[in-house]
Predicted model as a PDB file, atoms N, CA, C, CB and O in Angstrom, pLDDT in the B-factor column:
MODEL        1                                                                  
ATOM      1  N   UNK A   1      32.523  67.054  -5.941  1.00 74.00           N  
ATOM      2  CA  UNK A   1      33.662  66.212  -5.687  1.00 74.00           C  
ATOM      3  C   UNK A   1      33.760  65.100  -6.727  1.00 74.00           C  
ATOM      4  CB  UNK A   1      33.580  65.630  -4.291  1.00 74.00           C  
ATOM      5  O   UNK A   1      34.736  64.365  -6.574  1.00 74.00           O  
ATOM      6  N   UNK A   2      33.019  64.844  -7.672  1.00 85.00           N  
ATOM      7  CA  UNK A   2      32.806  64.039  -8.432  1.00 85.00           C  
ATOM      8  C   UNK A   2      33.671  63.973  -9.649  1.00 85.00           C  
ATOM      9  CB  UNK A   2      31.675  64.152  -8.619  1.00 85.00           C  
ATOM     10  O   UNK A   2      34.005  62.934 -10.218  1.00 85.00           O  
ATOM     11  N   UNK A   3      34.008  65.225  -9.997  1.00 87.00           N  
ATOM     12  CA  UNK A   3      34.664  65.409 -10.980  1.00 87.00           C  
ATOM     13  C   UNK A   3      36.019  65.655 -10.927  1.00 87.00           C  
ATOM     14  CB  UNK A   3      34.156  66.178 -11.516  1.00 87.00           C  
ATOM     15  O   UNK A   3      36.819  65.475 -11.845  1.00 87.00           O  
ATOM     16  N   UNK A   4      36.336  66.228  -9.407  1.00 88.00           N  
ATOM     17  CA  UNK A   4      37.545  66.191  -9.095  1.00 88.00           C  
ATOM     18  C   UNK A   4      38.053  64.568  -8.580  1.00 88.00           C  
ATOM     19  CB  UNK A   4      37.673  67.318  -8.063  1.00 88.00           C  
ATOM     20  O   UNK A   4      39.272  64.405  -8.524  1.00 88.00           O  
ATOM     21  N   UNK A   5      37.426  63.734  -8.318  1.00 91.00           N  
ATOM     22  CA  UNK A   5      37.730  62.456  -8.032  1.00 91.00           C  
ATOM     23  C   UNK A   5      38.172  62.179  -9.278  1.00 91.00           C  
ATOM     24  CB  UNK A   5      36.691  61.586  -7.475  1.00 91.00           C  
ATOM     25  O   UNK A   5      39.268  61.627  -9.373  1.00 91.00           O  
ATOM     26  N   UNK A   6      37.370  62.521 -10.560  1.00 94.00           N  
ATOM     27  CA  UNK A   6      37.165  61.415 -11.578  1.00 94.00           C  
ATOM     28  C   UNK A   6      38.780  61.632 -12.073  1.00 94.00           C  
ATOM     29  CB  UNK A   6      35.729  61.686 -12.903  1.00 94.00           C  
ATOM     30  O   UNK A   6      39.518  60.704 -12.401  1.00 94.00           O  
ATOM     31  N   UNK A   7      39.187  63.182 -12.049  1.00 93.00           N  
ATOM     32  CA  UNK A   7      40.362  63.437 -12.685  1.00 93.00           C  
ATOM     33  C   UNK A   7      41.453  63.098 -11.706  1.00 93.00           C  
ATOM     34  CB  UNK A   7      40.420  64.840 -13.182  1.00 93.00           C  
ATOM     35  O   UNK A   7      42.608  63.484 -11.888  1.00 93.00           O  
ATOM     36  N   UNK A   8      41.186  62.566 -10.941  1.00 94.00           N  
ATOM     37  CA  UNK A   8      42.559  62.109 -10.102  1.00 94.00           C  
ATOM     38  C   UNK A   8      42.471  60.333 -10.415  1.00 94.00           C  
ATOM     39  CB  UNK A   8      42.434  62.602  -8.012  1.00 94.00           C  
ATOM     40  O   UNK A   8      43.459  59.598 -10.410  1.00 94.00           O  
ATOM     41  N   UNK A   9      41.032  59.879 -10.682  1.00 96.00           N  
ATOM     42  CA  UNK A   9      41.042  58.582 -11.456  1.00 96.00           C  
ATOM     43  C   UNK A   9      42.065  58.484 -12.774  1.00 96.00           C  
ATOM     44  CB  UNK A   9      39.542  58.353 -11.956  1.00 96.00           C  
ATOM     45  O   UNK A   9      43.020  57.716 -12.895  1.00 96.00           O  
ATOM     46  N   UNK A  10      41.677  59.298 -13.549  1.00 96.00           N  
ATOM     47  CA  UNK A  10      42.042  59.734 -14.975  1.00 96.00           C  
ATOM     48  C   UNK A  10      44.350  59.342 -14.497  1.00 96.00           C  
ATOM     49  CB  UNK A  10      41.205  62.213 -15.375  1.00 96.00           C  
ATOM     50  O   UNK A  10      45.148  58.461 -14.818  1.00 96.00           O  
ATOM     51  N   UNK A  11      44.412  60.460 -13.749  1.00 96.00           N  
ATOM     52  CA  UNK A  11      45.727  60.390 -13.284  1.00 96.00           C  
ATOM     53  C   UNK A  11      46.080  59.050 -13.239  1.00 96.00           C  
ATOM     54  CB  UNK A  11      45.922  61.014 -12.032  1.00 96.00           C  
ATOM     55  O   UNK A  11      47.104  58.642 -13.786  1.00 96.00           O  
ATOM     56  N   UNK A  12      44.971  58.011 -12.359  1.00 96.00           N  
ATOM     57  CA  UNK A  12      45.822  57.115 -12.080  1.00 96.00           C  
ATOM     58  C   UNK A  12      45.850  55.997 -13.280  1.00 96.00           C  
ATOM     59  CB  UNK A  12      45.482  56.610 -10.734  1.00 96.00           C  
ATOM     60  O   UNK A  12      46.835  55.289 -13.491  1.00 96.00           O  
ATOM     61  N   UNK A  13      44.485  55.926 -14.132  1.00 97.00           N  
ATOM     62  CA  UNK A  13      44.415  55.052 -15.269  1.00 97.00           C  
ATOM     63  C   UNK A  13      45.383  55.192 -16.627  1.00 97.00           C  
ATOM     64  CB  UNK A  13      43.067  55.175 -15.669  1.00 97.00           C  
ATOM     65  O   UNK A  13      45.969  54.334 -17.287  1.00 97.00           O  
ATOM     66  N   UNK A  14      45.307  56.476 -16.743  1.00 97.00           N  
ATOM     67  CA  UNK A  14      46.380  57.423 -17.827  1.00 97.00           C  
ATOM     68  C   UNK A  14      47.705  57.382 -18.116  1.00 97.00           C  
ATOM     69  CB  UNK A  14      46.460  58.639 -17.529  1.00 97.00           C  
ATOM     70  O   UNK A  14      48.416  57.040 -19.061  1.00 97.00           O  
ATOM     71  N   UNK A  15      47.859  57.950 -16.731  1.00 96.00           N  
ATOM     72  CA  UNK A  15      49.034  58.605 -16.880  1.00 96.00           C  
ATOM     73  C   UNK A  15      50.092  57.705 -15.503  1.00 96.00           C  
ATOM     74  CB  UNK A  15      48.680  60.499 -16.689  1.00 96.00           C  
ATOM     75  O   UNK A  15      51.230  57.953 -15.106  1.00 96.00           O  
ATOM     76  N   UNK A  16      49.108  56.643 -15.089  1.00 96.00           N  
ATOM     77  CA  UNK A  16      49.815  55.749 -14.436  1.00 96.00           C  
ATOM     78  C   UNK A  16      50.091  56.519 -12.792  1.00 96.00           C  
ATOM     79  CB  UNK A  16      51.215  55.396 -15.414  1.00 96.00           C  
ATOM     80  O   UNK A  16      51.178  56.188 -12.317  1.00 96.00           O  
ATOM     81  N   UNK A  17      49.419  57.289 -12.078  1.00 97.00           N  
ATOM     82  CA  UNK A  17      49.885  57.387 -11.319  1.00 97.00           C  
ATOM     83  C   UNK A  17      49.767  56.352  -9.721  1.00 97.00           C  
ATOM     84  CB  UNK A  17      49.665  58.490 -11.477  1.00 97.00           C  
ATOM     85  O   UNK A  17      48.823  55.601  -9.475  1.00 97.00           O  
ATOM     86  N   UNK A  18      50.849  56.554  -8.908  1.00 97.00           N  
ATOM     87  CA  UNK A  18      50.315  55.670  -7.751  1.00 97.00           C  
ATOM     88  C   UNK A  18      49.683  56.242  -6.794  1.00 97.00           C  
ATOM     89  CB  UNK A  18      51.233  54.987  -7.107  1.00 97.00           C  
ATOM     90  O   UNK A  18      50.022  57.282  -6.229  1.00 97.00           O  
ATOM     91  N   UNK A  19      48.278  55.264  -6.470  1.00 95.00           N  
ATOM     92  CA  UNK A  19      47.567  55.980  -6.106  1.00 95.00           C  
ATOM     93  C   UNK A  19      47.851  56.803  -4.445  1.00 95.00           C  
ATOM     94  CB  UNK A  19      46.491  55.193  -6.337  1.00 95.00           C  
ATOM     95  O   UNK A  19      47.631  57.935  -4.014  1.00 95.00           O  
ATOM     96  N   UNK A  20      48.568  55.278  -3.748  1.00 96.00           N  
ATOM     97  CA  UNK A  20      49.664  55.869  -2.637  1.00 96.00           C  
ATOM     98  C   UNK A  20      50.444  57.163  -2.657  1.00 96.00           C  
ATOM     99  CB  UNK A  20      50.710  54.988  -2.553  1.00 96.00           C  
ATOM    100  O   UNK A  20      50.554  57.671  -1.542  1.00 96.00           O  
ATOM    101  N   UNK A  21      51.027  57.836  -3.675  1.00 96.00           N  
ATOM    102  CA  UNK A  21      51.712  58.484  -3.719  1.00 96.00           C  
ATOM    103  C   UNK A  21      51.013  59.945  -4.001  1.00 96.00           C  
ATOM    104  CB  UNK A  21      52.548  57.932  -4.438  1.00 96.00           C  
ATOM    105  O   UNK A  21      51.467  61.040  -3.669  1.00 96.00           O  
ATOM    106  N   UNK A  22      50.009  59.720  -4.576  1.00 96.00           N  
ATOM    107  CA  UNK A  22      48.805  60.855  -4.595  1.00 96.00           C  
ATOM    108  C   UNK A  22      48.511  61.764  -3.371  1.00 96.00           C  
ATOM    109  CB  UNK A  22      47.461  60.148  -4.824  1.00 96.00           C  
ATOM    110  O   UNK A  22      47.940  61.332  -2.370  1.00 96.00           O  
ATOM    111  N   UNK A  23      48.887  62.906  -3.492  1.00 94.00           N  
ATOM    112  CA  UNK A  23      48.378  64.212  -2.068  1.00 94.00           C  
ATOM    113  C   UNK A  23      46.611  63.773  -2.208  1.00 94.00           C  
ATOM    114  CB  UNK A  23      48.786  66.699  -2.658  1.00 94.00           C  
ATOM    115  O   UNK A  23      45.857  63.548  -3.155  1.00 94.00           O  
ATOM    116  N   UNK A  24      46.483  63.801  -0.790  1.00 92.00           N  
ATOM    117  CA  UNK A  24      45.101  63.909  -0.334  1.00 92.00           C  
ATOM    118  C   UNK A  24      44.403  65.277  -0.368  1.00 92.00           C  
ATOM    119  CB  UNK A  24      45.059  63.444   1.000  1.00 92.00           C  
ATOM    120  O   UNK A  24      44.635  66.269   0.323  1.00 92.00           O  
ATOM    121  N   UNK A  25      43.489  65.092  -1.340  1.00 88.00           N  
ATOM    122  CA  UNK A  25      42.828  66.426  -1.842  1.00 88.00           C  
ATOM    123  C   UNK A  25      41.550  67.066  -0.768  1.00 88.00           C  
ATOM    124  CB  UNK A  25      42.122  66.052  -3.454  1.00 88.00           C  
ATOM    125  O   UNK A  25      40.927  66.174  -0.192  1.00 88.00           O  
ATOM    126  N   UNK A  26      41.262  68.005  -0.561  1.00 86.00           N  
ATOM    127  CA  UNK A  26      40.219  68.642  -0.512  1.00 86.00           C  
ATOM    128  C   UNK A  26      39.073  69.284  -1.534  1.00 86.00           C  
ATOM    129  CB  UNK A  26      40.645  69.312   0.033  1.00 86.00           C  
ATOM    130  O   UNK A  26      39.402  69.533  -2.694  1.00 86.00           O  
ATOM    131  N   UNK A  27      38.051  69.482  -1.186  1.00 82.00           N  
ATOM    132  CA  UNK A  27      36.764  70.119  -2.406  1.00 82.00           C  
ATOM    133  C   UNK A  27      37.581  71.477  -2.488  1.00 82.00           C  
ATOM    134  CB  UNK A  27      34.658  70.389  -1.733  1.00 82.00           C  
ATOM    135  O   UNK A  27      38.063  72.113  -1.551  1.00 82.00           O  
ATOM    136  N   UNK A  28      37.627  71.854  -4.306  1.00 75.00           N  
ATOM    137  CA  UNK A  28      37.883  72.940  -5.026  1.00 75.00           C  
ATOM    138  C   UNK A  28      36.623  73.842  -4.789  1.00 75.00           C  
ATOM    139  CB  UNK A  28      38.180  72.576  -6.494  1.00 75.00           C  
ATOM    140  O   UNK A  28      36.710  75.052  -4.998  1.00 75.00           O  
ATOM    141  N   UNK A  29      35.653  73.371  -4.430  1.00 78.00           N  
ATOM    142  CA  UNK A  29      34.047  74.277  -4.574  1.00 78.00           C  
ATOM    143  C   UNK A  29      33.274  73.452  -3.371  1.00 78.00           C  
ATOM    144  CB  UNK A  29      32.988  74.046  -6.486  1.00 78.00           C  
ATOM    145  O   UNK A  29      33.218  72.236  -3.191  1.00 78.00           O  
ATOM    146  N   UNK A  30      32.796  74.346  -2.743  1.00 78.00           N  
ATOM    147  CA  UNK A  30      32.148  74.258  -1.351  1.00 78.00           C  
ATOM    148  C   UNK A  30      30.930  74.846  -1.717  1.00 78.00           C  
ATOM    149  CB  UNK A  30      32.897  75.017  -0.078  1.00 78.00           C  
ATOM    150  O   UNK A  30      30.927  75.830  -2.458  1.00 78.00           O  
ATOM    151  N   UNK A  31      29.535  74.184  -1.131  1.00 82.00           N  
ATOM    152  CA  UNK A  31      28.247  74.990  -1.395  1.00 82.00           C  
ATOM    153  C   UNK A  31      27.074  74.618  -0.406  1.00 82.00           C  
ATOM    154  CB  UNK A  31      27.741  74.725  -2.909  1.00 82.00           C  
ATOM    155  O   UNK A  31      26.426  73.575  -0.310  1.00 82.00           O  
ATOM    156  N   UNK A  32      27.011  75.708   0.243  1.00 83.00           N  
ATOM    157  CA  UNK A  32      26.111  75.246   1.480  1.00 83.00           C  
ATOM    158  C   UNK A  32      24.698  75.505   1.064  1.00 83.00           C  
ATOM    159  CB  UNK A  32      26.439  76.080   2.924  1.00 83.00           C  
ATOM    160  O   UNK A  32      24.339  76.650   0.789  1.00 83.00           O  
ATOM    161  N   UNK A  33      23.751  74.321   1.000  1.00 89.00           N  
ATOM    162  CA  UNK A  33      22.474  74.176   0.978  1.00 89.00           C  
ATOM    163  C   UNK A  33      22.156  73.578   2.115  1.00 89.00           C  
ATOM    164  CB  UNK A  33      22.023  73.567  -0.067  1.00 89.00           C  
ATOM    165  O   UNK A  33      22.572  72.547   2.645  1.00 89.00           O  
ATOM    166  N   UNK A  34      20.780  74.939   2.639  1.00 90.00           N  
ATOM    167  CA  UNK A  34      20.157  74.462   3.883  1.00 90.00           C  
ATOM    168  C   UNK A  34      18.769  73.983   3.232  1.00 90.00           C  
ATOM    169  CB  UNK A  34      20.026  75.693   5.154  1.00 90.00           C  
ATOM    170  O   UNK A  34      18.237  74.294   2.166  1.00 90.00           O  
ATOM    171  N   UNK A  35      18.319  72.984   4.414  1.00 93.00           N  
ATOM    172  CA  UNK A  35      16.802  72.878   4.280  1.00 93.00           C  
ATOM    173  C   UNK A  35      16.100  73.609   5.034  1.00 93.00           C  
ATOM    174  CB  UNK A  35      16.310  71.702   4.486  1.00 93.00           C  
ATOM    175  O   UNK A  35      16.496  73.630   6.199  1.00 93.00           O  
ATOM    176  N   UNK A  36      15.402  74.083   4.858  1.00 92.00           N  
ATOM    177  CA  UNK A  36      14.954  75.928   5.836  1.00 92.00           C  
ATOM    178  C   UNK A  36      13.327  74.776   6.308  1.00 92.00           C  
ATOM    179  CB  UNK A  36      14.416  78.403   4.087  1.00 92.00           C  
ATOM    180  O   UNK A  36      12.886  75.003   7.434  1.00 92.00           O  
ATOM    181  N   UNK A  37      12.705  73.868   5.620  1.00 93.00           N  
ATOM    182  CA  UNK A  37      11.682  73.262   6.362  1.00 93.00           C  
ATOM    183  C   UNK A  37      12.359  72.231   7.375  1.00 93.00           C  
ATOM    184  CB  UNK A  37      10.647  72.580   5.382  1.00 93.00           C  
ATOM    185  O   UNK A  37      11.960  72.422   8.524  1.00 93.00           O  
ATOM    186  N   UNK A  38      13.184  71.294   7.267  1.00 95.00           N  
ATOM    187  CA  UNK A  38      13.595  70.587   8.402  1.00 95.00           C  
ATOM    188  C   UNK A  38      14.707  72.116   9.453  1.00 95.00           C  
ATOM    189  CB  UNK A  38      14.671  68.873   7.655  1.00 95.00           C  
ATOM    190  O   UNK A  38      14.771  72.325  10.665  1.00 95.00           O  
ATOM    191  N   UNK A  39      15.168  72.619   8.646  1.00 93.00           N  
ATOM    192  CA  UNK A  39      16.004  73.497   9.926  1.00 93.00           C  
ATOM    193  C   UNK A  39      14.686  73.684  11.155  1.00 93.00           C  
ATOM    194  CB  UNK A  39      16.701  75.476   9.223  1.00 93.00           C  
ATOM    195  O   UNK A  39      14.663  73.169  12.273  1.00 93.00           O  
ATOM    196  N   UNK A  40      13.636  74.595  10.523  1.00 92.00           N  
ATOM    197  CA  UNK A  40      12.823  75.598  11.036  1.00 92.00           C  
ATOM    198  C   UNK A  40      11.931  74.036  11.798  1.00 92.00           C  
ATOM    199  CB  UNK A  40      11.930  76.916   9.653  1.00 92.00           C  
ATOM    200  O   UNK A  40      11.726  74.223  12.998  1.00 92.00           O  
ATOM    201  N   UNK A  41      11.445  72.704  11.316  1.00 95.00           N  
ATOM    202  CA  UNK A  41      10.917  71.514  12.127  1.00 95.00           C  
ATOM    203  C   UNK A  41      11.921  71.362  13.639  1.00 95.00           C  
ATOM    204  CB  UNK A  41      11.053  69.980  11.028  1.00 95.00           C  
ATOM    205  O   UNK A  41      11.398  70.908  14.657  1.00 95.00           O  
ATOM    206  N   UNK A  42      13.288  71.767  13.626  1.00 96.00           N  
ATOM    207  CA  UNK A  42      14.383  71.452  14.429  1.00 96.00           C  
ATOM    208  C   UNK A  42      14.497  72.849  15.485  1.00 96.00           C  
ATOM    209  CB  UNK A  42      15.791  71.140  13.401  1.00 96.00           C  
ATOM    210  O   UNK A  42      15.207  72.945  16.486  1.00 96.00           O  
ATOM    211  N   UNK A  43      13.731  73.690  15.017  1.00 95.00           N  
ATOM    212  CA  UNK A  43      13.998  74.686  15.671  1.00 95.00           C  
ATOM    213  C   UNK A  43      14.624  75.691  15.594  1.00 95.00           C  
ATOM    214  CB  UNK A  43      14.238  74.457  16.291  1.00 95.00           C  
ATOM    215  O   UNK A  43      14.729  76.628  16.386  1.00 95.00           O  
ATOM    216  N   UNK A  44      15.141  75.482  14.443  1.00 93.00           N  
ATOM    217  CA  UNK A  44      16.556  76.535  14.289  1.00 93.00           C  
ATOM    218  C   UNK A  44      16.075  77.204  13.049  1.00 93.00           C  
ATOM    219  CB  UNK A  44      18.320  75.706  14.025  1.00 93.00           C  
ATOM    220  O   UNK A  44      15.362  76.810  12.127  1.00 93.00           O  
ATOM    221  N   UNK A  45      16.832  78.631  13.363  1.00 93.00           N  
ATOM    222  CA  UNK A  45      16.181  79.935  12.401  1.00 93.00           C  
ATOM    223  C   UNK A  45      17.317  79.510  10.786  1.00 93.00           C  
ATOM    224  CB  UNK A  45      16.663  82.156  13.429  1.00 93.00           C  
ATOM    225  O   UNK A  45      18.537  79.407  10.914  1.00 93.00           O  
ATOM    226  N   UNK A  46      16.906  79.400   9.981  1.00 87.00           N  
ATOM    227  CA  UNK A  46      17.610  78.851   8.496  1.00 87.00           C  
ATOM    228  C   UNK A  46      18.679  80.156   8.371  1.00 87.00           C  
ATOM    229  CB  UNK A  46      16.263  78.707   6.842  1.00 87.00           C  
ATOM    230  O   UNK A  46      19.876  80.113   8.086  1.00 87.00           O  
ATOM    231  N   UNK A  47      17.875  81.279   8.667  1.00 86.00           N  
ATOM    232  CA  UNK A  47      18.913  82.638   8.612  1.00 86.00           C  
ATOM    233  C   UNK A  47      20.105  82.916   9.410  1.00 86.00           C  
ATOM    234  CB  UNK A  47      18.217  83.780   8.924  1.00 86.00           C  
ATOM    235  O   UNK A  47      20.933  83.811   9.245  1.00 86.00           O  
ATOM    236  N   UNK A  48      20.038  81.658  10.643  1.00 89.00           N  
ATOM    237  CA  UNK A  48      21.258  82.019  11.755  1.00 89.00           C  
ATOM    238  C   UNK A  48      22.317  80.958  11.531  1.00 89.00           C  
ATOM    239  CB  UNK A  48      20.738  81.952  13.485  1.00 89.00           C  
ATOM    240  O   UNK A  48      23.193  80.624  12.329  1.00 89.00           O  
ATOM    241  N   UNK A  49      22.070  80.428  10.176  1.00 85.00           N  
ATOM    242  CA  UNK A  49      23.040  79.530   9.428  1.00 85.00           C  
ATOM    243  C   UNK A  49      24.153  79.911   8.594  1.00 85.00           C  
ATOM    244  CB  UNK A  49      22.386  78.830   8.656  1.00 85.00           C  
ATOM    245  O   UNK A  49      23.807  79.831   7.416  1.00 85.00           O  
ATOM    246  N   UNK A  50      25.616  80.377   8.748  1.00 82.00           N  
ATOM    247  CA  UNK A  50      26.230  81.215   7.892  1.00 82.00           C  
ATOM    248  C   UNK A  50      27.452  80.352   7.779  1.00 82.00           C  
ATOM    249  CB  UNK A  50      26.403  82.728   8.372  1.00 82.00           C  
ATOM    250  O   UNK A  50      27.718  79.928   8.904  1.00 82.00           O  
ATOM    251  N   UNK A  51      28.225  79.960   6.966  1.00 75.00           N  
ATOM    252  CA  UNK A  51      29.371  80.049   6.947  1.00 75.00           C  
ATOM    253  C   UNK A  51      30.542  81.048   7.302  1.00 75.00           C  
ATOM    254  CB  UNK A  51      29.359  79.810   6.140  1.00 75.00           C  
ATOM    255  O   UNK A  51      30.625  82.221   6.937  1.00 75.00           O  
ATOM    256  N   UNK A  52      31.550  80.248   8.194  1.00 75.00           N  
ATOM    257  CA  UNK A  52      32.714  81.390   8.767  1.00 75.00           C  
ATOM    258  C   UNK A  52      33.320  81.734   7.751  1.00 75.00           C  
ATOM    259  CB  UNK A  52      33.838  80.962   9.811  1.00 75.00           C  
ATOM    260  O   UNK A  52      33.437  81.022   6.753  1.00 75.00           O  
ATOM    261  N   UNK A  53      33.872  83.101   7.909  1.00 70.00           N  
ATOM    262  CA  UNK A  53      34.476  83.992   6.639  1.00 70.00           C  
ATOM    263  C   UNK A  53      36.149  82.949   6.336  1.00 70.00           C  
ATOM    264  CB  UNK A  53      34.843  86.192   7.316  1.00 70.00           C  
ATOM    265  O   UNK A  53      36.931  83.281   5.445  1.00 70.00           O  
TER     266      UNK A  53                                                      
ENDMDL                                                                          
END                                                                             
């Protein structure tokens, strides 16, 4: 999200945009990292962790 922030910064320093007037974005790239030692400390199997299709 860092980089997609930076270029909607860029927009607003640049090219002047308002920042009010800016669509509210979502992440272009999603990435699920589990911790399989705290999951498995919590009880829970790291493998019964999936993202919905």
């Amino acid at each position: 999200m860092g980089r997609q922030t930076a270029q909607m910064a860029l927009q607003i320093i640049e090219d002047g945009a308002d920042p009010a007037e800016m669509p509210v974005e979502t992440s272009n790239k999603l990435e699920l990292v589990i911790n399989e030692e705290m999951a498995e400390l919590l009880g829970i199997d790291p493998k019964s962790i999936v993202l919905p299709d």
